[in-house]
Residue, then its C-alpha position, 0 to 999 in steps of 0.5 A: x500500500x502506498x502511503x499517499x492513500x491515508x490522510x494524517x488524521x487516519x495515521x494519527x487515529x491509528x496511532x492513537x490506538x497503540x499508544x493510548x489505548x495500548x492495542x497490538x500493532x498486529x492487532x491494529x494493522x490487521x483490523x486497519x488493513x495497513x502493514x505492521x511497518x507502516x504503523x511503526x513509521x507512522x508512530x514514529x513520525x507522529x511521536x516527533x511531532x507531538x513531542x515539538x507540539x510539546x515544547x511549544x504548549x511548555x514555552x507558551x507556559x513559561x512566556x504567560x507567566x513572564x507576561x503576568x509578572x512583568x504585567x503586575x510589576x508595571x501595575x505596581x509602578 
């Protein structure tokens, strides 16, 4: 199977699968009709992404807590 034929929220969806709520790859790639291989990339592809997606909600985190403080300092001044 080609990979063109799934879009990502298909991928993300099967993924979801194993990792959330812990199915078997073989079980998933049997009941999806995509290879074992192709759930073990799309995983990987996936992980980075929401691994960045991470970091990111973690620096906006950070940056609106900065922006509270700095706004109650100039409030006091």
């Amino acid at each position: 199977m080609s990979s063109g034929k799934f879009s990502d929220e298909f991928k993300r969806d099967a993924v979801a699968q194993i990792t959330e709520r812990g199915d078997p790859v073989r079980e998933v790639s049997q009941r999806l009709g995509v290879s074992p291989y192709s759930l073990y990339a799309w995983e990987k592809k996936f992980a980075q992404a929401s691994s960045r997606e991470a970091e990111k909600d973690t620096e906006i985190r950070r940056l609106k807590t900065e922006l509270a403080r700095v706004c109650e300092e100039r409030d006091i001044l």
